[in-house]
N, C-alpha and C positions, 0 to 999 in steps of 0.2 A: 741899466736896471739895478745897479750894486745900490746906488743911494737911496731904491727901493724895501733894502732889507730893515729887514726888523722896525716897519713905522706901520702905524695904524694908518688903514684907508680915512681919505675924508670923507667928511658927512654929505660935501658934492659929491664923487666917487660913488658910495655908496649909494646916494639917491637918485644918480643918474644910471647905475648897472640895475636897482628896481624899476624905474619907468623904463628901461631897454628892453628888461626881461620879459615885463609885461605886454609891450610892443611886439614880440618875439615871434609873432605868430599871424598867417593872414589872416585869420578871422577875427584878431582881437581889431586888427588894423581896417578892417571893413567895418569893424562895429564901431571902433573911433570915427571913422568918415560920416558914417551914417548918422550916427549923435552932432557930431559937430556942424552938420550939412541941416540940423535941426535949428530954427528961430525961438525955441523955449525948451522943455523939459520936453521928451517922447513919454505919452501914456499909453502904453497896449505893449505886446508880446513882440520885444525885437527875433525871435525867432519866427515870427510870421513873416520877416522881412529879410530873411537869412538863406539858404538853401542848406542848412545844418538841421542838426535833433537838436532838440528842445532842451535834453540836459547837457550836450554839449556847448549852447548860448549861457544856459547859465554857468556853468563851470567857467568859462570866457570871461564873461560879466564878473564873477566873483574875484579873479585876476586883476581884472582893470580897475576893479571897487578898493581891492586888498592896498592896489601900489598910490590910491589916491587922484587917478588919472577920470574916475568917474565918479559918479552920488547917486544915488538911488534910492529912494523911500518907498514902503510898501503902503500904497493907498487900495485897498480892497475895491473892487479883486484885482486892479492892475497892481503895477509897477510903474514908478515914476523914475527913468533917467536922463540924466544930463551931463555934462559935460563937468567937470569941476574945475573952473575959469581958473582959482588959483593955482590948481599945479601946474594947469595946462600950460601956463605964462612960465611956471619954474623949468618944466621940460623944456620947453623953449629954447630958457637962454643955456640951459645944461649943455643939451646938445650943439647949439650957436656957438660955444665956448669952445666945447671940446673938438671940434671940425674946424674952428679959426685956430688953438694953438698946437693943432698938429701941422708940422714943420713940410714942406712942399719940399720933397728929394726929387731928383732925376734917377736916381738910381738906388736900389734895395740897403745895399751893405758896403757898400766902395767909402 
C-alpha cells in the first residue's frame, strides 16, 4: 500500500467506486434487474413494481441516474427509464478488470 501514497486515484478507480456505490444497495439492484429484464425504455411508475414508497424509488432512481448507470426522461405524466447501454458496457469491464487482476492467495497475510 506504500506505493499508494500521495498519487491521485484514477479516473477507472474513481468511476468504478461510483457505479459500486451506486450498486450498493438492494433495491437500486432490483431496479437495475427490472430495467435490464426490459426489451425498450419502461413507461409507468417503477414503484408500482417495487414493494417500497414511492419516494423511496425515486431517491433510488436518482442514485442510479446521478452515477450514469440509467436515463430517464420526463414524458407527461409518466417517466421514461432505461437502461444506459453505455455505461452499462463501462461497468462491465470496470468490474471484469478489477475481479481478474486481483491476485488469487491461498492464504490472508503469509
Amino acid at each position: 500500500m506504500d506505493n499508494l501514497k500521495n498519487k491521485d486515484y484514477t479516473i477507472d478507480n474513481e468511476q468504478l467506486a461510483r457505479f459500486a456505490k451506486a450498486m450498493g444497495h438492494p433495491a437500486r439492484i432490483t431496479i437495475l434487474n427490472f430495467l435490464a429484464s426490459m426489451d425498450s425504455c419502461y413507461f409507468g411508475d417503477i414503484h408500482n413494481e417495487l414493494p417500497i414508497a414511492k419516494a423511496t424509488v425515486s431517491q433510488h432512481l436518482k442514485e442510479l441516474k446521478d452515477a450514469g448507470l440509467i436515463q430517464g426522461e420526463i414524458e407527461t405524466p409518466k417517466v421514461k427509464y432505461c437502461i444506459n447501454r453505455d455505461n452499462w458496457e463501462k461497468a462491465q469491464v470496470y468490474f471484469e478488470t478489477f475481479f481478474t487482476d486481483c491476485k488469487p492467495k491461498t492464504t490472508c497475510c503469509n
